[in-house]
C-alpha positions as CSV (number, residue, x, y, z in Angstrom):
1,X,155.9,110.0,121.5
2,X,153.4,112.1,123.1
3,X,151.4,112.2,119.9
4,X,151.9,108.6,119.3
5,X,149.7,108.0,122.8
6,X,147.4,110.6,122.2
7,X,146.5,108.4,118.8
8,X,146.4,105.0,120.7
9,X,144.3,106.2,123.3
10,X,141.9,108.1,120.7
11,X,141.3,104.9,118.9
12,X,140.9,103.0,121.8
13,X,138.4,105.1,123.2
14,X,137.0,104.8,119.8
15,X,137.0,101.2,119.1
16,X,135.2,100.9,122.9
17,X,132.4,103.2,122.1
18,X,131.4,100.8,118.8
19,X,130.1,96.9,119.3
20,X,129.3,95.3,116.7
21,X,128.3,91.2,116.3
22,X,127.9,89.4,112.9
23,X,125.8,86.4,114.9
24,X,122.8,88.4,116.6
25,X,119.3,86.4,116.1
26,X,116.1,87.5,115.1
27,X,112.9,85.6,115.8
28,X,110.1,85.5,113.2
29,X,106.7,84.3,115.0
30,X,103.2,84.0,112.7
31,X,101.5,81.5,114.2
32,X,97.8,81.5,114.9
33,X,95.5,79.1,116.5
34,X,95.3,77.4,112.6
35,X,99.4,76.7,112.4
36,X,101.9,76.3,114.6
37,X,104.5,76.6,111.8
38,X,105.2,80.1,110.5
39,X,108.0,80.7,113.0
40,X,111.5,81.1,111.7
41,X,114.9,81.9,112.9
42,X,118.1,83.7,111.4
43,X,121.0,84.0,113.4
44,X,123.5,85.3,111.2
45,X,122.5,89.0,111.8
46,X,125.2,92.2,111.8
47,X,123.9,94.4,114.5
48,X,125.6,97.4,116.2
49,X,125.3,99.1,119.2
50,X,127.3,102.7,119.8
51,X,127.6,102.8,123.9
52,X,128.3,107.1,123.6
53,X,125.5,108.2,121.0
54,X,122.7,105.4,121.6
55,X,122.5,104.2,118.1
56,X,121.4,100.7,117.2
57,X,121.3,99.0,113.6
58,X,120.7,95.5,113.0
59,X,120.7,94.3,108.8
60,X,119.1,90.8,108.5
61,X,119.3,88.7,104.8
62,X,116.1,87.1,104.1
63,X,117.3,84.2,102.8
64,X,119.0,83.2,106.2
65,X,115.7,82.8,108.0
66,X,115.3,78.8,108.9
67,X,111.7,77.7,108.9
68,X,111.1,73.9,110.5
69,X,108.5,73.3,107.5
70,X,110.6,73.5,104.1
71,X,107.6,74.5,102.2
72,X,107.0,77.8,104.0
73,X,110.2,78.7,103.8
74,X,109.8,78.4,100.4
75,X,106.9,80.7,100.1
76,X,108.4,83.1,102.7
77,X,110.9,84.0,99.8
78,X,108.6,84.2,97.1
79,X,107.5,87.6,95.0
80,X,104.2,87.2,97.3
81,X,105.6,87.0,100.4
82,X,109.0,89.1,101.5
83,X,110.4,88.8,97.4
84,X,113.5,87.9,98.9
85,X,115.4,87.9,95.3
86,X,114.0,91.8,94.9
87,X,114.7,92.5,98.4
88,X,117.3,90.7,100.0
89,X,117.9,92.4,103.2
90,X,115.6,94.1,106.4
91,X,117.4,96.5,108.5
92,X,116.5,98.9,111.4
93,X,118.4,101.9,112.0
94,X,117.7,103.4,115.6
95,X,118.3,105.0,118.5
96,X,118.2,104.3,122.6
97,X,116.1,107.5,123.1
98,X,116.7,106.9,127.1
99,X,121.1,106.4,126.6
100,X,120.9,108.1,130.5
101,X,119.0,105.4,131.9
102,X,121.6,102.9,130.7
103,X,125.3,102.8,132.4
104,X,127.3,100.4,129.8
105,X,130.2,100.6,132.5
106,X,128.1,98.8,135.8
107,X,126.7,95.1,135.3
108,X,122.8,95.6,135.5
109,X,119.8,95.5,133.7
110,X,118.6,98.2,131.9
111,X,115.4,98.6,130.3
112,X,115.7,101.1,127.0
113,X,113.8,103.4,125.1
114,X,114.4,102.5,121.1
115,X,112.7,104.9,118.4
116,X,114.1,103.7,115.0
117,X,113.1,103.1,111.3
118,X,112.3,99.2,110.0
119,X,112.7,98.3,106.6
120,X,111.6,95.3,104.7
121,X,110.1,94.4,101.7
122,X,111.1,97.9,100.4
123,X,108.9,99.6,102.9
124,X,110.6,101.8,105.8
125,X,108.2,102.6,108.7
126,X,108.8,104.0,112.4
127,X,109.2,101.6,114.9
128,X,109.1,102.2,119.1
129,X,109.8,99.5,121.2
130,X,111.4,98.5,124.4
131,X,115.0,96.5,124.9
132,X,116.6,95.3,128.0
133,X,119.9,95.3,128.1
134,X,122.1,93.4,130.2
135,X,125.7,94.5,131.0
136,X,127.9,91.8,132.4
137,X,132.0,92.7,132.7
138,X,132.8,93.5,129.0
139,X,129.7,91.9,127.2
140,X,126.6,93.9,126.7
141,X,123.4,92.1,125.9
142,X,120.5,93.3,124.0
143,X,116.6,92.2,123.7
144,X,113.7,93.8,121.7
145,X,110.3,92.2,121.0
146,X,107.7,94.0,119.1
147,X,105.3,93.2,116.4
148,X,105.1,94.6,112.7
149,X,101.8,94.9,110.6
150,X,102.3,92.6,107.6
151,X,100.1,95.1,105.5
152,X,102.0,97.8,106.1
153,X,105.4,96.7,104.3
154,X,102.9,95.2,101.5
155,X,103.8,91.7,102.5
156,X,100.8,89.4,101.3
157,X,99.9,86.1,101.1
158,X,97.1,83.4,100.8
159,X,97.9,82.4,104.1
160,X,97.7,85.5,105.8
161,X,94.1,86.0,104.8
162,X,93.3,82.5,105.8
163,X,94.8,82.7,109.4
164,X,97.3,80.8,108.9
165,X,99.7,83.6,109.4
166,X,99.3,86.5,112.2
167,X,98.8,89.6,110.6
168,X,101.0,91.2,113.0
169,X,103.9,88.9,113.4
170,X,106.0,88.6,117.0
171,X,109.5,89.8,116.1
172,X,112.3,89.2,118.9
173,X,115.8,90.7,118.2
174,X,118.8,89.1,120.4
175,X,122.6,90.6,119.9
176,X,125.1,89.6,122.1
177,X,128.1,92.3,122.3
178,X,131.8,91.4,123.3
């Protein structure tokens, strides 16, 4: 019997330790003073947050992100753009490099250190940014904005070179955690 509650409690503990949402969003923002347009939203992103070791991983499918102009969409998919058919997904794997600074068991605000690895478009480069997270009862919040440099995961495009695209795009990752 004793065993029996050692196991419970063990995979509790576990299961605690591990969040994990299938409906975190990600925020895709090109515009420049030439177009309002190239923003785009996905909110059907997996992302995962371990409370005990820090780590953070979000996987995003390329074909989920919803542009208001059809037509950009449609070239945010094509082989010149983010080849969404050759590579289908963009993930960051991570860590919160400052996991002291951040009490997952007291409502608050935190602000977080993140040191991870983006990759999209085949191309994996660092990334550092900052998150707040929010802890409120049993659901834990999470907020990164940073930028990534379009030339550096080899995304092209006519647009980009005639401004109507930021180089360095405004990326803003929201995951709620029950």
């Amino acid at each position: 019997m004793l065993l029996f509650a050692l196991v419970g409690l063990t995979t509790i503990a576990f299961a605690q330790k591990k969040k994990v949402t299938t409906s975190a969003t990600i925020n895709f923002d090109a515009t420049t003073k030439l177009d309002a347009l190239p923003k785009a939203e996905n909110k059907t992103v997996v992302a995962s947050l371990n409370t005990k070791s820090g780590a953070v991983a979000f996987e995003a499918v390329v074909k989920n992100f919803s542009f208001s102009n059809p037509k950009i969409q449609e070239h945010f998919n094509t082989a010149g753009w983010m080849d969404s058919d050759k590579f289908p997904k963009a993930t960051f794997k991570g860590t919160i490099t400052n996991l002291a600074a951040v009490n997952f068991k007291a409502d608050g605000t935190y602000s977080a250190d993140v040191t991870g690895d983006l990759t999209m478009h085949g191309v994996t480069k660092p990334v550092v940014t900052k998150a707040s997270i929010v802890v409120s009862g049993k659901t834990v919040t999470t907020t990164s904005d940073f930028t990534v440099a379009l030339a550096d995961f080899g995304v092209k495009g006519a647009a980009i070179g005639a401004g109507k695209v930021s180089t360095d795009p405004k990326i803003t990752v929201v995951a709620e955690f029950k």
